[in-house]
N, C-alpha and C positions, 0 to 999 in steps of 0.2 A: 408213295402209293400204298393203300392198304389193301391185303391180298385177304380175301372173304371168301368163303367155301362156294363152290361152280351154282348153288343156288343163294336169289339174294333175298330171300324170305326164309325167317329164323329156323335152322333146324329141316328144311322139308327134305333136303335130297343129302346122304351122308358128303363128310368131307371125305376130298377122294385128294391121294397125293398133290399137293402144291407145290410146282416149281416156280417161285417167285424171282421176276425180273425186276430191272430198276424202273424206278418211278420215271412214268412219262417214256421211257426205256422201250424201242421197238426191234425186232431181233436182225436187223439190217445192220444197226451201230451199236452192239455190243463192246464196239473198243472205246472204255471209257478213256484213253487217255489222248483221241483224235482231236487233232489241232483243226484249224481251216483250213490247211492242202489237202486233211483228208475227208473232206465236204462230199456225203449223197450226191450233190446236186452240184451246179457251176455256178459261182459267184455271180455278185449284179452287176453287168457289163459297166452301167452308170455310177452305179455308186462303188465296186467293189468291194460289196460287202455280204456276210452272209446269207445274211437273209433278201429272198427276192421277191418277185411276183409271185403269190399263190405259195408262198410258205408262213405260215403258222406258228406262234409264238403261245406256247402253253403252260399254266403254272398247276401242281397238282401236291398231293401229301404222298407221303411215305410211311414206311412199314418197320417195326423192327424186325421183320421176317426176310426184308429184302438184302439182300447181299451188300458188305459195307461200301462197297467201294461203286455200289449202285444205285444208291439214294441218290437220285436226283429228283429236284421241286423244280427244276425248270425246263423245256426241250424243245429244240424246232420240227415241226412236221413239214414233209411237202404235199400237198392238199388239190396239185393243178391234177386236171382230170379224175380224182376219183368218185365224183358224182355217177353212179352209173343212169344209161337210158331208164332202165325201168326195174321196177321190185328193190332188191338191196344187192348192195356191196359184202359180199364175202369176205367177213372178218379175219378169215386165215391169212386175205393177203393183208400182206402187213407194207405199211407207205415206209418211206425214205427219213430216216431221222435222225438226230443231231444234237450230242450234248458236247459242255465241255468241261473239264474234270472241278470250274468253279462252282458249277451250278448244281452241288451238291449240299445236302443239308446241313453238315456242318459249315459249308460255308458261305452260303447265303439265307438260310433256315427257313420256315416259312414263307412260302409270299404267296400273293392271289393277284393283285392288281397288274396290269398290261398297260404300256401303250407305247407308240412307236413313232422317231420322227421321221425325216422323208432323207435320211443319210444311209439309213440302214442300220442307227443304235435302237436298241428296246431299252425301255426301262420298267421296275417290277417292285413292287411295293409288301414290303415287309407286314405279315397279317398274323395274328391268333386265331383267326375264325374256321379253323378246324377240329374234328372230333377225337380227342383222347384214345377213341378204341373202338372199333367194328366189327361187334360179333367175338369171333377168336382171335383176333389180329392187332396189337396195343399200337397204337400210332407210336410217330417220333413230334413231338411239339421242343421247338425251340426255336431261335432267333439264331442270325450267323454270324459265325467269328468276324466275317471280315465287318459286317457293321460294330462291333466289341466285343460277343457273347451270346450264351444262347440267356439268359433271363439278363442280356445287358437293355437297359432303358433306352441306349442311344440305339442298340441295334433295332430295339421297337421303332424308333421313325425314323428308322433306315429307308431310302429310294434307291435302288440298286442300278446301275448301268451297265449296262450288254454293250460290249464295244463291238461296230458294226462290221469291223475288221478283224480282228484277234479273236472276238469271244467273249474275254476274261469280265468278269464282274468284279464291278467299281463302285465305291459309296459316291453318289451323285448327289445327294442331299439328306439333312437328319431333322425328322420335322420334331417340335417338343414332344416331351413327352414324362410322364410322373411315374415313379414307381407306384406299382398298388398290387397288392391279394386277389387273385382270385381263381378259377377254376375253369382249367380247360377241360371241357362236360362232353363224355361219350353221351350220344343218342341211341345207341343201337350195341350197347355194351354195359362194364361194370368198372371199369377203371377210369376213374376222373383222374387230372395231375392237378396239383398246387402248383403255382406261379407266382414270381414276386417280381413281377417287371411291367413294361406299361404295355397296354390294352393294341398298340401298329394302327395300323395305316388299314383302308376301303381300298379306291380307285385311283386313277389318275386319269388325265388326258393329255394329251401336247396341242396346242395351235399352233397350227402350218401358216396361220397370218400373222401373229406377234410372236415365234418363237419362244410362248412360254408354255406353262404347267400350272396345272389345278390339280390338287390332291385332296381327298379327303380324310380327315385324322379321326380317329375312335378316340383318342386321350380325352381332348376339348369341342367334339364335336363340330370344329370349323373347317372350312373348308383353305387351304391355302394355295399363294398363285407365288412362284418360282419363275427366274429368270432359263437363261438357254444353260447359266453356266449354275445351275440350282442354288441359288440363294434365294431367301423368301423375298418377295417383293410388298404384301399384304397377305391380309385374311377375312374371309367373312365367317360371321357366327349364324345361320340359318334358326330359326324358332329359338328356345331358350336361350337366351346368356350365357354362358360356362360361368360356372363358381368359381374356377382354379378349382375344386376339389382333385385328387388325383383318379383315374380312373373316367371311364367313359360315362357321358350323362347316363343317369336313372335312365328317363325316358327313349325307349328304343325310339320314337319316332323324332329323338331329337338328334340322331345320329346318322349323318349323309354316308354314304357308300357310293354306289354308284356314278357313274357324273360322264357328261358328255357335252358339246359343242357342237351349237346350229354351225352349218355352211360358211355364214359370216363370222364368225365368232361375237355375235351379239351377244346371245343368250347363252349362258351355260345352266344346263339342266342336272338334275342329281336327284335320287331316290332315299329311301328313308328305310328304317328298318321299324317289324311291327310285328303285331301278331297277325295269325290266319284265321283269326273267328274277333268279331268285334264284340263279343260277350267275354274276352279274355283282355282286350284291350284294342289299343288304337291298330288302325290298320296301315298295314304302309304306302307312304304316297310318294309320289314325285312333283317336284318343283322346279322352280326355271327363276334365274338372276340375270339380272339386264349386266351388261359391261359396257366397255369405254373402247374407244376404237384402238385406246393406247393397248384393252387389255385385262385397265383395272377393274376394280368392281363398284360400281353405282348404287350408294347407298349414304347411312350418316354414319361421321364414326363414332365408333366407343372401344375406347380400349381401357375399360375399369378392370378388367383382369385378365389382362394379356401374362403371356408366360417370361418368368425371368429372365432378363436381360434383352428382354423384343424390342427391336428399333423400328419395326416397322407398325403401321396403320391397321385397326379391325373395324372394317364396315356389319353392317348389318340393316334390315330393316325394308328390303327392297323384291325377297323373293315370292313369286306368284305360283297358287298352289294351281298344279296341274290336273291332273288325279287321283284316285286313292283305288287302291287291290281291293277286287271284291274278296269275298271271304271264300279260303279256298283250301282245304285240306283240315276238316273239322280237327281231324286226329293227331292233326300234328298243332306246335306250339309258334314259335315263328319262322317269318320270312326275311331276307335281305336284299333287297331291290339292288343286286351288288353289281348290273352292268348295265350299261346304256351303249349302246349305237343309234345314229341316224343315217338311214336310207341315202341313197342318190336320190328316191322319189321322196325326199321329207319324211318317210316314216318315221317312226320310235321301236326300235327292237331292244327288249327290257329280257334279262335274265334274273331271277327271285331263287336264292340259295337258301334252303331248309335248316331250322336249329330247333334246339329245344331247348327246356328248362327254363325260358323268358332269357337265356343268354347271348351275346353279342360270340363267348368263344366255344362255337359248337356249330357242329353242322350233318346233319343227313348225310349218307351215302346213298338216297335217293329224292325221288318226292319234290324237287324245284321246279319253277315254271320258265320256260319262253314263249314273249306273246310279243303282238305287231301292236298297236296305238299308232291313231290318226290322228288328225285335229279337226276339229270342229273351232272357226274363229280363231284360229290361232293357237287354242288349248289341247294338250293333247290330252284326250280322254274317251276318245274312240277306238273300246277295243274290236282292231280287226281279226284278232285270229291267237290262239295257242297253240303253237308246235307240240304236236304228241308224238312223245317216242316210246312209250312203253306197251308192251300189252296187255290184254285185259285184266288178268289177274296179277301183274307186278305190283311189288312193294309201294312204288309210287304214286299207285293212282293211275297212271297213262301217261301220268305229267311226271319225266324222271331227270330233269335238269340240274347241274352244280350249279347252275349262276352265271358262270360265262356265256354270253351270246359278240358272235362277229358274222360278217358281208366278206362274201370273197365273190369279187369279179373276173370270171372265168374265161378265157377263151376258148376251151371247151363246153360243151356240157348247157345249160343255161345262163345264160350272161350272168347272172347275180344270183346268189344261191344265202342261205341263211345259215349260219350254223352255232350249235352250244354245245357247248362240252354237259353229258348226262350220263346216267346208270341203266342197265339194262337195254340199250336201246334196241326195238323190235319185239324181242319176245326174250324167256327165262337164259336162254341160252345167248343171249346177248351179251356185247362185251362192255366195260364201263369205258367211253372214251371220248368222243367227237360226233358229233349227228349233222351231217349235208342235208338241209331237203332245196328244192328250187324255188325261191324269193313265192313268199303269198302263198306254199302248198302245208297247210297245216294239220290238215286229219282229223278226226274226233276221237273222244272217248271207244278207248279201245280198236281202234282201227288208225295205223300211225301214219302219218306222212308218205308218200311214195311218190315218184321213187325217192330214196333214202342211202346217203353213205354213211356207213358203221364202223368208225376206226378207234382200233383200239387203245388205251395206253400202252399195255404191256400183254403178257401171253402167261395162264395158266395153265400145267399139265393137267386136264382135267378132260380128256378126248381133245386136246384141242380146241373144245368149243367155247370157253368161256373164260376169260381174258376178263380181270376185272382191275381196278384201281379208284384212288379217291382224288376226285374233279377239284379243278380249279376257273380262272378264267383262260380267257382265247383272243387272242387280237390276229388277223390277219396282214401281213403286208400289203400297202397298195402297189404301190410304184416308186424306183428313184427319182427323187428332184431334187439334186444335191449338186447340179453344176452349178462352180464357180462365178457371183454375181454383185456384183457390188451395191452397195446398199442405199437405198435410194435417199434416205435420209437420215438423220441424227438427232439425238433429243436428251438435251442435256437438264437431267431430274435435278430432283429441290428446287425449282424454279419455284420464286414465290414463297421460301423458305423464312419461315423469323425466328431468330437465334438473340441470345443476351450476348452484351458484349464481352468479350473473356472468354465465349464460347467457341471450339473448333467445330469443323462441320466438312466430310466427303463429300466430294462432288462426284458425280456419276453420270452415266449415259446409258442412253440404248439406243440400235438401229433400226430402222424399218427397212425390210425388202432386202433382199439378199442373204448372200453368207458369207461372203468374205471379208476373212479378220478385217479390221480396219487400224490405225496408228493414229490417236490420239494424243491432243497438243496441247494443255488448260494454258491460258494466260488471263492477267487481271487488266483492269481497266484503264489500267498503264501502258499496256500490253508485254510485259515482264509476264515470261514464263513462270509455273507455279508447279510445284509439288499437290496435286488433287486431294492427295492424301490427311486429315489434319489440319484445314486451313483455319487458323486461328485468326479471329476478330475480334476489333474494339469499335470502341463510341465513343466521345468522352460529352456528346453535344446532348440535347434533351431531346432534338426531331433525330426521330433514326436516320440511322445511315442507310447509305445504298450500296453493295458493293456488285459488279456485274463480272461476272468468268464468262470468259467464249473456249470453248473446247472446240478446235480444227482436228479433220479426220483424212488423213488420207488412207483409200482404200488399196489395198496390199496386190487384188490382183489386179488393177489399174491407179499409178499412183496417181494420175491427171486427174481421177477423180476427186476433190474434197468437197466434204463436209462440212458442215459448221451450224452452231447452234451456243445461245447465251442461256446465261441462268441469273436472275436475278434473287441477292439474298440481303434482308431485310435485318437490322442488327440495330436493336433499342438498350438503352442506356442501362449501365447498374447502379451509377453514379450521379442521383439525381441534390444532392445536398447546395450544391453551386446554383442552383435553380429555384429556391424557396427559402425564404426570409419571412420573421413571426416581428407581431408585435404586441409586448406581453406589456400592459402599465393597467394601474388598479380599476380602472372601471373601460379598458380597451381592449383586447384583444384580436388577433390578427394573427391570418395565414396569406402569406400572400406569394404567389407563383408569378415569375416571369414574363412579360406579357410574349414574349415570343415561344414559350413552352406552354400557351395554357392549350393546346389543341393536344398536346401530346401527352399530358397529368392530370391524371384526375383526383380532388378530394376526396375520401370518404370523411362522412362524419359532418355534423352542423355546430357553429359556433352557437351558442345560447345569446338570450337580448339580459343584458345585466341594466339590475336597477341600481339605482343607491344603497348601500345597506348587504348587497349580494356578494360573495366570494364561492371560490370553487376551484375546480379545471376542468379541461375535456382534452379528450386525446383527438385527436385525428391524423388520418393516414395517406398520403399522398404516395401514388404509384403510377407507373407506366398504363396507360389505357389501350393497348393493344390486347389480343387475344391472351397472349404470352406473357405474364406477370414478370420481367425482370428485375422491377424495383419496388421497393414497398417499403417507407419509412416513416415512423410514427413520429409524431410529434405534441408535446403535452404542454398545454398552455395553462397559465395559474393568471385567476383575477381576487383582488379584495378591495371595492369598490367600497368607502367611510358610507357614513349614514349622514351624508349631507344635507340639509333644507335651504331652500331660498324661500321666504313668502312675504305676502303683503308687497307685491312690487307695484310701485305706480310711476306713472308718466304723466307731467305735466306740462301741458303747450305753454311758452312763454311769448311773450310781443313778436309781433313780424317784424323783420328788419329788414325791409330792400323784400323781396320773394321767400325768402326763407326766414325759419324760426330754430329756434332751440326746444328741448326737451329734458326739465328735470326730471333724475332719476331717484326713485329710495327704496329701501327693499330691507326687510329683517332678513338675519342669517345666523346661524347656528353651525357648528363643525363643519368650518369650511378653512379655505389659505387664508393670504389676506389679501389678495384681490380679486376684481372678477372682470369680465369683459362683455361689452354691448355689442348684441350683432342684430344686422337684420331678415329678414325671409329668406335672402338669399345667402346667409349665414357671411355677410362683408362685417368685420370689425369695424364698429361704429368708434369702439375707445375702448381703454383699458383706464380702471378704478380701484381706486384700494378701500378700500370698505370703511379706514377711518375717516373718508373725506366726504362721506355720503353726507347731503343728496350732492349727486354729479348733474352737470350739462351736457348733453350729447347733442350732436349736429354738426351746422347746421342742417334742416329739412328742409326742400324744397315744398314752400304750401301752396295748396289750391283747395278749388271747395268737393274733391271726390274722394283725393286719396287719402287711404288709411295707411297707416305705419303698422307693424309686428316688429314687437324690440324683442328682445333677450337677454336677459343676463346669465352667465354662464359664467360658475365659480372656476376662477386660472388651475388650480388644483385637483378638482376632482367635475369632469366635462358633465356627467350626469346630476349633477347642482343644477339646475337651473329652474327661471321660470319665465313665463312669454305676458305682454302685455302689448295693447293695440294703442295708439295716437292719432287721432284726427279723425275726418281733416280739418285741417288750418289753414284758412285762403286768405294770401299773404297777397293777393293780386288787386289793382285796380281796378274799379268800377264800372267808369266809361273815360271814354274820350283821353284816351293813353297814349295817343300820338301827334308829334308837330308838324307843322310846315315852316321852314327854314322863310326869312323876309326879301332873304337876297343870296347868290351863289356866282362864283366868277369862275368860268370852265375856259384856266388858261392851262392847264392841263401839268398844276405845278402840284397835283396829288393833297391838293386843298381845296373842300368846297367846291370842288369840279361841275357836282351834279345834285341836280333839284328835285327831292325824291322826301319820303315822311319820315319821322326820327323816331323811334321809340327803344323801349327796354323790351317790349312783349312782339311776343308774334303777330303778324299782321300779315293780310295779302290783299293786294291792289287791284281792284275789279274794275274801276274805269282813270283813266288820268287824261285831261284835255290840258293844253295852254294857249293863249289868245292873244293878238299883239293888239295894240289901239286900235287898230282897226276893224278888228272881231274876226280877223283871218285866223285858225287854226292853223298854230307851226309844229305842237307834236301830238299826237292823237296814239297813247300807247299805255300798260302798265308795267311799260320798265319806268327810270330814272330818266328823267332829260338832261342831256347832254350840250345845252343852248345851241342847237340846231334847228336847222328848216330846210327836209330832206337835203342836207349833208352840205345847208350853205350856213356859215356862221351868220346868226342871230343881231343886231346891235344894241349895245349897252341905251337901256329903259326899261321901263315898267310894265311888265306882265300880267293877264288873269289866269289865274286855275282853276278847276273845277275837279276834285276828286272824290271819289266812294270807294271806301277801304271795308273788309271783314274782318273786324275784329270777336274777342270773345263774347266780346257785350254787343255783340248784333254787325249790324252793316251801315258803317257811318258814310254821310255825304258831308263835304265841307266846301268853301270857294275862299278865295283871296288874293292878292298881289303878290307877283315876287320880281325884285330886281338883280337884273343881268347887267353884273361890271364887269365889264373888258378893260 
């Protein structure tokens, strides 16, 4: 807390004696070295923990002027009842409050950020964004031992943990973070400090429906989402990319702070940092990112410059601009949209912290805003109202807010009351500390909220009246919801995972609904028990593998309860050489893949068309076709195809023999084997030739008067030799009348001459067939074959008439004649 003369406009009223207390320090709990038994107030029946209903979680700066052993940046208030009925709260009386000997600047250093889960732990987020010096008063800037140091980088994204029991602060999680230069900037003074460590942390939030955390980092300007047990889970990158440069973006409004969670945890919202006149630059705005019911963030990813050694996912790409700060304190330089709440009724209650110099590590000791936003369609960008706490002629304008805004539901006083942590609140003689007014009672310009509670951080010997300190933010507690509950379900991550093979890989979980530990069980597909830890996979096939883990849970305070939940992980080959064979000859070449692996490799690269005459190579690259490249194996093939010719080829029909003919072959050739080979259209070897024997006979051909032939010759040696020539056609068939009738048939059924039917070599079909016995009786009337029958009675040995019409190719012939039946 920085202790600034009993007026907070430069110079107007002398400095008068300062007895400076600890930061956040009320004169109730001056024993800094009070444990939890020696608590203001009674623990939480439900949670047993310190903090309860209607106490107060406040982070704030210090002073070198404050007595060593009373720096404190962190402190709980209790806040139940002191709304008064009407006008203000008497600053002298001073509320119930609570440090504990960690929450000192050496050894938590710095922090702004709040937020709290339903156990009764706080957590508190390691920040720069304080001013170097006030007036007479040189601030204390540094980071805390126990995160490594006061310019340690790690201690910069340090997330601190307030044990809801004990007290003591704990490093909960260390978000990235780069060393960089720069300058922690008094606004309202003459002493800047140089800094070589990175730029901390904005806000955070907890969900009370997925037990996790969303934090905002100044290093990379993303925002990151944390398990229960703070490990990062992902991150989104909001407006610009991060370069990796060290240091926070250039652009202020590319830098989230603030950040809160709709009801459901759909939406997580988050404010931006900017200037206060849009003639100096961008103004700052607030945004809103859709989530996943898991938690996660809904977006695409990119992770082209995640921070060293990241295993985890950066989304981006998904957030919807809210609204933008009108322009609002000409005189001053920027704002930092650094807190968000939302209502019971859906409001937006937004605290905007004061800086100057265009810098991210600087801040007012007056001069921030709190205001309500509504929604219109869903957008919040209706502003309802600004809380004014100062009076007319204050440093701040009216508007004298740090940036902290929180909701405490009272069972005193008005059910829902608003409050921020501000400078001067009321009038000159006001103290720097906490502002109550009752939910929707905002004031105007120069005339402040009422009624109004005025509590202070600490107490100035200055008459008594004027108590000052340098603000931070403010989380309230709601209520315990920390009974023991087993978890409704299990959800075992990496699902859907692809990994090379050779590759290990953790398997992990999370629970829904509850809080009671759980005893987790991984087995594989064998159901053999497994080490979670490292599980190392192979392939050795070309289609990936599948391997599936079920992780069983029994929950601790009901073992009858279990759990269960699989994870499917996808594991493609590195070894794909077993699965592709080339085929390199001088005018062939060939890549040729498995037929059972071609869904799973894909070529890069085209084979070329080689002529005769052409040589060369080409590489091509055969790899896994999955997202996840784990094989990639080049291969270079070499052709040197001669300068072969074949020309002058002919084909000559020779005499029909029976239906078929031959074909001489002759052909010049130059630089070629010494045989060649006949094929035809459908590339069937007709014959192999050796070139001294030319001309060749090929055949025989089947002749008739349509079809053409396509021959080929094709030097044995080199395949692209060749050259194509046509034959025919050659109707090698009979004219007319190409079928017999037999004189006589004996159908004694000794597989001779059975049956009385037309004889030929050519195709033929039978359109009518009669036979007729002397007496002009019709015995069979049919165009099958007779069988010497008359309907199924044997015929007797004599002389027959026929009468047949047959289609042939040469038309449709009629014929008649005798035929004799020997028995």
């Amino acid at each position: 807390m920085a202790i600034i003369p009993a007026s907070s406009q430069p110079f107007r009223k002398a400095f008068i004696q300062i007895l400076a207390l600890a930061s956040c320090l009320l004169v109730n709990s001056n024993d800094t070295s009070a444990q939890p038994n020696g608590l203001p107030w009674q623990v939480d029946p439900a949670c047993q923990s310190i903090i309860t209903n209607s106490i107060a979680a406040i982070t704030c700066g210090t002073s070198k002027d404050v007595p060593l052993l009373q720096r404190y940046t962190f402190g709980l208030m209790n806040l139940k009842g002191v709304l008064p009925a009407a006008g203000r709260l008497d600053v002298s009386s001073q509320v119930e409050m609570y440090h504990h000997p960690s929450w000192r600047i050496d050894s938590i250093g710095n922090v702004f950020g709040i937020t709290m889960d339903r156990c009764g732990n706080t957590y508190i987020a390691a920040s720069s964004n304080y001013s170097s010096y006030f007036f007479f008063t040189e601030s204390i800037i540094r980071y805390g031992d126990i995160g490594g140091g006061a310019e340690s980088a790690e201690a910069a994204g340090t997330v601190y943990k307030i044990d809801g029991k004990t007290g003591q602060a704990s490093v909960f999680s260390v978000l990235p973070q780069q060393v960089d230069t720069f300058f922690n900037r008094t606004c309202e003074g003459i002493i800047n400090i140089v800094r070589n460590t990175g730029p901390g942390l904005g806000n955070l939030v907890f969900s009370h429906l997925t037990k996790q955390f969303y934090v905002t980092n100044f290093e990379d300007g993303r925002i990151y989402r944390l398990d229960e047990n703070g490990n990062i889970l992902d991150s989104y990158d909001p407006g610009l990319y991060d370069t990796g440069a060290p240091g926070e973006p250039n652009d202020l409004n590319d830098i989230p702070y603030g950040i809160e969670l709709n009801a459901d945890a759909s939406k997580l919202y988050f404010g931006t940092c900017g200037y206060t006149s849009p003639t100096s630059g961008p103004l700052p705005k607030i945004y809103s990112i859709p989530l996943n019911t898991d938690g996660s963030f809904v977006g695409i990813i990119n992770n082209t410059s995640l921070p060293a050694g990241a295993t985890w996912d950066n989304y981006t790409g998904t957030e919807t601009f809210q609204m933008e700060m009108g322009a609002e304190h000409a005189l001053r330089d920027v704002i930092y949209l650094s807190d968000i709440e939302i209502t019971p009724t859906g409001d937006m209650l937004v605290g905007g912290r004061m800086g100057c110099f265009s810098s991210l590590h600087s801040s007012y000791n007056h001069g921030g805003l709190a205001f309500l936003l509504g929604q219109n369609a869903g957008i919040y960008n209706n502003l309802i109202g600004v809380i004014y706490t100062g009076y007319p002629g204050s440093l701040g304008g009216s508007s004298e807010a740090y940036g902290g805004v929180s909701i405490l539901k009272s069972n005193t006083g008005p059910a829902l009351q608003f409050i921020s942590s501000s400078a001067d609140i009321l009038n000159e003689d006001g103290p720097h500390g906490l502002c109550l007014v009752a939910a929707n009672n905002f004031g105007s310009t120069g005339n402040p909220a009422t009624p109004i509670g005025a509590i202070s951080y600490g107490v100035v010997s200055n008459n008594g009246t004027d108590p000052k300190g340098v603000g931070g933010d403010v989380k309230v507690f709601v209520q315990c919801d920390c009974a023991i509950v087993c978890p409704t379900e299990i959800v075992a991550t990496a699902s859907d995972t692809v990994i090379c093979s050779g590759s290990s890989i953790s398997l992990g979980y999370y629970v829904e609904g509850g809080n009671s530990p759980v005893t987790p069980t991984w087995t594989d597909q064998n159901g053999n028990t497994i080490d979670p830890e490292n599980v190392l996979l192979s392939n050795q096939d070309c289609a990936p593998a599948t391997y599936t883990f079920t992780v069983t849970a029994n929950c601790e305070e009901d073992p009858s309860i279990v759990l269960t939940d699989e994870v499917t992980i996808k594991v493609l080959a590195t070894d794909i050489l077993p699965f592709v064979s080339t085929v390199q000859e001088p005018c062939n070449i060939a890549l040729n893949i498995d037929s059972a692996c071609a869904q799973y490799l894909t070529v890069v690269g085209d084979i070329p068309v080689i002529n005769a005459g052409d040589s060369g190579s080409v590489v091509l690259t055969v790899m896994t076709n999955d997202s996840l490249i784990c094989a990639s194996q080049p291969y270079t093939l070499n052709y040197n195809c001669p300068d072969c010719v074949i020309s002058n080829l002919t084909a000559m029909p020779q005499e029909c023999e029976d239906t078929t003919f031959l074909v001489e072959i002759n052909l010049d050739a130059n630089s070629v084997s010494d045989s060649f080979t006949v094929t035809d259209l459908n590339d069937a070897i007709l014959g192999t030739f050796a070139y001294a024997d030319l001309p060749a006979l090929v055949g025989p051909l089947y002749g008739d008067s349509i079809t053409t032939y396509t021959l080929t010759a094709v030097d044995a040696g080199v395949p692209l030799c060749r050259q194509e020539v046509t034959v025919g056609p050659q109707d090698c068939l009979p004219k007319c009348g190409f079928f017999e009738m037999p004189n006589a048939f004996s159908p004694n059924n000794d597989s001779m001459n059975d049956q009385f039917y037309p004889v030929s070599h050519y195709e033929f079909r039978v359109l009518d067939f009669k036979i007729y016995d002397r007496w002009g009786n019709i015995v069979h009337d049919s165009t099958e074959p007779w069988d010497g029958k008359d309907h199924d009675k044997d015929c007797i040995s004599e002389v027959y008439v026929y009468i047949i019409t047959v289609d042939t190719f040469c038309g449709v012939i009629k014929e008649h004649g005798d035929v004799t039946l020997v028995r």
